[in-house]
C-alpha positions as CSV (number, residue, x, y, z in Angstrom):
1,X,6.0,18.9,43.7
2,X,4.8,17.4,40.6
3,X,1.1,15.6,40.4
4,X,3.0,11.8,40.8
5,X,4.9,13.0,43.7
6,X,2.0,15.1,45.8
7,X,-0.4,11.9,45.0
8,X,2.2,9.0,46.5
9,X,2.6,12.1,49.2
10,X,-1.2,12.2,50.3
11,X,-1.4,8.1,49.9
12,X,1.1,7.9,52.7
13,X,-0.6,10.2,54.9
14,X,-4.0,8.9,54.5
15,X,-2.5,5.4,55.4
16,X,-0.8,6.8,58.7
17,X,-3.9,8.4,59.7
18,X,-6.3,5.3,58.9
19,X,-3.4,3.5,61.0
20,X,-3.9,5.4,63.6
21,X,-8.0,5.4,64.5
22,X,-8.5,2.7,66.7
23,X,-11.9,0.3,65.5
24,X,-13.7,1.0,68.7
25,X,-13.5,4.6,68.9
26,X,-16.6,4.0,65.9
27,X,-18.1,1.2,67.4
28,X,-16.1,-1.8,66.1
29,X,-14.7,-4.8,67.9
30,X,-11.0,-4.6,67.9
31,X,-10.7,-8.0,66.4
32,X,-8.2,-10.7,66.6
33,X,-7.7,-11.1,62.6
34,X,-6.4,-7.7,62.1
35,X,-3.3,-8.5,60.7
36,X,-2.4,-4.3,60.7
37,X,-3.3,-1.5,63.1
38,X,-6.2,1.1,62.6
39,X,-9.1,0.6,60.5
40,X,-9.0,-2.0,57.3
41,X,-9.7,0.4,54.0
42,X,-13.3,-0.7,52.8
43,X,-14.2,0.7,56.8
44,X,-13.1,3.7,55.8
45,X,-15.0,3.4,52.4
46,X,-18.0,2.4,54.5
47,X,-17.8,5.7,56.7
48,X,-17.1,7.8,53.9
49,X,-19.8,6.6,51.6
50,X,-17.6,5.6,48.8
51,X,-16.7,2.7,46.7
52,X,-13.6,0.0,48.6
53,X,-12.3,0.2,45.1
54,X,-12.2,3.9,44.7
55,X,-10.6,4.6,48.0
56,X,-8.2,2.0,47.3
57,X,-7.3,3.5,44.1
58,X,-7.1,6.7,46.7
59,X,-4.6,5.3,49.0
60,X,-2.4,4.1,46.1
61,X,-2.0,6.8,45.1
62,X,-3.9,6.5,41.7
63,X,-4.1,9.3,39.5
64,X,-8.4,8.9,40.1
65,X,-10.9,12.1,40.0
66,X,-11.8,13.9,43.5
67,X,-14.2,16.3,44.4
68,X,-13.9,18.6,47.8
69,X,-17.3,17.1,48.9
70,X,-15.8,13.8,48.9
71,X,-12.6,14.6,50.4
72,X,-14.9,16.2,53.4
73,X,-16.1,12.5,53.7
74,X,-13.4,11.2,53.5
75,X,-11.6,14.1,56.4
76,X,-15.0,12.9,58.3
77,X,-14.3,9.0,58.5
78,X,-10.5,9.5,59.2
79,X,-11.0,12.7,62.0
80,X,-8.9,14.9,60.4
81,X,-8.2,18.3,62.2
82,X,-9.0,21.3,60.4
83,X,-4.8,21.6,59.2
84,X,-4.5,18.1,58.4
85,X,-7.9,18.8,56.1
86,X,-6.0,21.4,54.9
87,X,-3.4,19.6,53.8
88,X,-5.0,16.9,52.1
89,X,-7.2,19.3,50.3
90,X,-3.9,20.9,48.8
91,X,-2.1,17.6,47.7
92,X,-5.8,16.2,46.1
93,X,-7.0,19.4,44.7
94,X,-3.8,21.2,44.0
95,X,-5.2,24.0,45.4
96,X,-1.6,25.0,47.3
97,X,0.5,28.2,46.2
98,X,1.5,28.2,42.6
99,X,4.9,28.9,41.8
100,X,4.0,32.1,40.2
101,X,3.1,33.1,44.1
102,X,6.2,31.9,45.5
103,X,9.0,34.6,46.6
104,X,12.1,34.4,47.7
105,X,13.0,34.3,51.5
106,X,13.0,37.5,53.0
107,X,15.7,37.0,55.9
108,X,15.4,41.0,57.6
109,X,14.1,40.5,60.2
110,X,11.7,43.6,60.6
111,X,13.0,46.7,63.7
112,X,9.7,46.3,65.2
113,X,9.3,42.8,65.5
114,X,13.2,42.6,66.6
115,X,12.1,44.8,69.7
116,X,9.0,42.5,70.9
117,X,11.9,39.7,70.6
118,X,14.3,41.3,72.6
119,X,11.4,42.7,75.3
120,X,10.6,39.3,75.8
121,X,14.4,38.9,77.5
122,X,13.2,36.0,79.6
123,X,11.3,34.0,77.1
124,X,13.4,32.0,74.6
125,X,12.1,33.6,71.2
126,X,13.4,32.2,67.4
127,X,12.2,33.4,64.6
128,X,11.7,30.8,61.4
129,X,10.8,31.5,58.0
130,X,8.8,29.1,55.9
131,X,11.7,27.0,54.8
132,X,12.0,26.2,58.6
133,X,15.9,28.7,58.5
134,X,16.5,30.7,61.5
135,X,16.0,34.5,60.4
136,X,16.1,35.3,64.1
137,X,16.4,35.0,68.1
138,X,17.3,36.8,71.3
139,X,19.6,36.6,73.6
140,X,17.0,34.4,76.1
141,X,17.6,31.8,72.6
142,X,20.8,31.5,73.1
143,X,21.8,30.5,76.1
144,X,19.0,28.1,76.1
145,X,19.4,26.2,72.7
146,X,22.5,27.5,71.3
147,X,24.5,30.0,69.9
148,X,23.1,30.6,66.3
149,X,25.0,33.4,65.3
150,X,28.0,30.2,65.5
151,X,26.4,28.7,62.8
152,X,26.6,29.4,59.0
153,X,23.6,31.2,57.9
154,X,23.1,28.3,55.5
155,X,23.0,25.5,58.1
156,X,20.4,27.4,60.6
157,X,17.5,25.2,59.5
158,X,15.7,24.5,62.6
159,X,15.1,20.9,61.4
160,X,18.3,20.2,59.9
161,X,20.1,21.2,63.6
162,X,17.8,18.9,65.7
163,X,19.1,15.8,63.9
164,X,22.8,17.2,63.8
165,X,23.3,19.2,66.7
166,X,24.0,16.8,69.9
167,X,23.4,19.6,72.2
168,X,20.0,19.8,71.4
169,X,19.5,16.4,70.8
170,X,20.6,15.9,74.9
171,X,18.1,19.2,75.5
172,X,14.3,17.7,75.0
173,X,13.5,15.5,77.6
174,X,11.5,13.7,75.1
175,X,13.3,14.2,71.7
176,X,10.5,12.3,69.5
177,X,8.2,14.3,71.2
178,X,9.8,17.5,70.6
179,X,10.7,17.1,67.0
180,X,7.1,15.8,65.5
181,X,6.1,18.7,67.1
182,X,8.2,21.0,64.7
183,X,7.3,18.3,61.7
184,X,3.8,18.8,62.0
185,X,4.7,22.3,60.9
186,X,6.5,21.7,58.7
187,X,4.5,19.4,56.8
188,X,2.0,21.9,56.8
189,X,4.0,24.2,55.1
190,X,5.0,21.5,52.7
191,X,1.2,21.3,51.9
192,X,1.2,24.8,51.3
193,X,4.0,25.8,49.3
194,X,3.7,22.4,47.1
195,X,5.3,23.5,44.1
196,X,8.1,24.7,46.1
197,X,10.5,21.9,44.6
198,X,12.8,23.3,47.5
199,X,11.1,20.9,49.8
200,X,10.9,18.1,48.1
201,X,15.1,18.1,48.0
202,X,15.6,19.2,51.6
203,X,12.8,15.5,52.6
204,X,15.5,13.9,50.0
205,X,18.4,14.6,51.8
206,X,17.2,14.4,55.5
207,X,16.1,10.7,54.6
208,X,19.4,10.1,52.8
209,X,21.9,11.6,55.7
210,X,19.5,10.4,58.8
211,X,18.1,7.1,58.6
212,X,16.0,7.6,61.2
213,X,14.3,11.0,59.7
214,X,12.1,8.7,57.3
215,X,10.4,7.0,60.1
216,X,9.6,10.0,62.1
217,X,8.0,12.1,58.7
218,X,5.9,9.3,58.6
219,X,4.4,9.5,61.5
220,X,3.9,13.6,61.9
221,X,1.0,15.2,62.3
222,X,0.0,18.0,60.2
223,X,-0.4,21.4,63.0
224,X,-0.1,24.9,62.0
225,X,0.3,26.2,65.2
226,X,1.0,23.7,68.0
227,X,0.9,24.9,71.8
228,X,2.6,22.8,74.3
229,X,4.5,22.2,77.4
230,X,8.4,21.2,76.5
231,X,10.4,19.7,79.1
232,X,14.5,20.7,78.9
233,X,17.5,18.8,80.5
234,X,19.9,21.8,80.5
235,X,23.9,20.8,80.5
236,X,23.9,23.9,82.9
237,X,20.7,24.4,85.3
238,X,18.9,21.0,84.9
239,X,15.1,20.8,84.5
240,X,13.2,23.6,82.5
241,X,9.7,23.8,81.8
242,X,8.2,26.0,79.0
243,X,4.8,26.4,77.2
244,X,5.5,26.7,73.2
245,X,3.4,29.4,72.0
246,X,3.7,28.8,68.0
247,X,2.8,32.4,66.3
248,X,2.2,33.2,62.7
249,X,3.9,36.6,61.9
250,X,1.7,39.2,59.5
251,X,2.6,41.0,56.3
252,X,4.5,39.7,53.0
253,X,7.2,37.4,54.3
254,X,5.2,34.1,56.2
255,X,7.7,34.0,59.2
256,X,6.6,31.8,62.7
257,X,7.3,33.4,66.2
258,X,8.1,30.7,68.6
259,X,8.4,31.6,72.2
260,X,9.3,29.5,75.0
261,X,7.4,30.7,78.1
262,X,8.5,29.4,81.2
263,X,6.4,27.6,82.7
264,X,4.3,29.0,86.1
265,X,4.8,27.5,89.6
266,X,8.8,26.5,87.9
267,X,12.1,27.9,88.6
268,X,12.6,28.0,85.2
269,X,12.6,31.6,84.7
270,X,15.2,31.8,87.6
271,X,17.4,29.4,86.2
272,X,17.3,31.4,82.6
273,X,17.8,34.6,84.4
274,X,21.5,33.0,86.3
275,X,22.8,31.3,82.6
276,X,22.0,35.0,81.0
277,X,23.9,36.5,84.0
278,X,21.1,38.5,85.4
279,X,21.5,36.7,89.4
């Protein structure tokens, strides 16, 4: 991601998030004259302690000087989370993985980490490198989502199959829900593999092949490890409740562990254990 590119990137992201704070949650009256949602710029400037011009310049993306003490203000007035700081730190301050740092994709899954995936047989478990591409999965996987070892190793990004694959489009209960959930991840790994030019084609095409990926990017939070309860219409058993438990894998390769618990006081696990044969 070159300097142009990560500074229109972190001017669209502050604007979502200034978008989203609503003016009494700091003690303003909503208003009748706001012509736009969230907080008007120079209130941001105001809770931040800087100049309307300079965090104008900010939001447009302006090639200006920043300082992390400022940005901290700046996190302050807009109530960023600790990733989302994160994030914004990396596209200001360029302070993401060079390229020098970057290595290419190691897709082995490891014999040991295989076995925890394959103990958990009743817990839907996928295994996703840093590019978001499915490096592994049990059996539990499967059944539940769908058969990856169907699709071409160079199609199994996770992202790419929730806006292609119809099956698990029909899955999510709530489908925006589900997939922000996954590009709040995401983005956070865009924040920290910047120079990664990788990324920057894979936004490219999603936006150019699903017109409605744009929109959705947009609005994404920045999480690096989300935990939430996912509600499933499956084709076969019906209603399935699971708790995502987002994990961050240790060692060289930075690979995520997601696993699908199901849910207590559900049949869910009962339903999992007749589509995997096991009833």
């Amino acid at each position: 991601m070159d300097r142009a590119t990560r500074l229109q990137t972190l001017s669209a992201f502050l604007k979502s998030k200034r978008a989203k704070i609503l003016p009494e949650s700091i003690g303003l009256a909503p208003g009748s004259r706001r012509r736009t949602p969230g907080l008007r710029r120079e209130e941001v400037a105001q809770l931040a302690g800087v100049s309307t011009t300079w965090y104008t310049w900010l939001e447009q993306g302006r090639d200006i000087r920043m300082s992390a003490s400022v940005l901290d203000c700046i996190a302050n007035a807009l109530q960023l989370t600790a990733d989302e700081r994160k994030y914004v730190y990396a596209l200001a301050l360029e302070s993401g993985l060079g390229a020098a740092s970057l290595k290419e994709e190691q897709t082995e899954v490891s014999p040991s980490l295989k076995k925890i995936m394959n103990e958990l047989r009743f817990c839907p478990t996928i295994i996703t490198d840093r590019r978001y591409f499915i490096v592994g999965w049990n059996e539990a996987a499967s059944h539940v989502f769908l058969d990856f070892e169907q699709v071409p190793i160079e199609q199994r990004n996770m992202i790419r199959l929730l806006f292609t694959r119809k099956e698990l489009q029909r899955l999510a209960v709530n489908w925006d829900h589900f997939i922000r959930g996954f590009l709040a991840i995401f983005r956070a790994y865009y924040g920290q593999y910047m120079e990664d030019e990788w990324y920057d084609r894979f936004l490219e095409e999603m936006k150019l092949v699903h017109p409605d990926f744009d929109s959705l990017w947009q609005q994404s939070e920045v999480k690096s490890a989300p935990e939430v309860l996912i509600e499933f219409r499956h084709a076969k058993v019906g209603k399935m409740l699971f708790n995502l438990t987002s994990l961050q894998v240790q060692g060289d390769s930075d690979l995520r562990c997601s696993i699908y618990t199901p849910a207590a006081d559900s049949t869910t696990e009962n339903k999992l254990q007749k589509l995997m044969g096991h009833k």
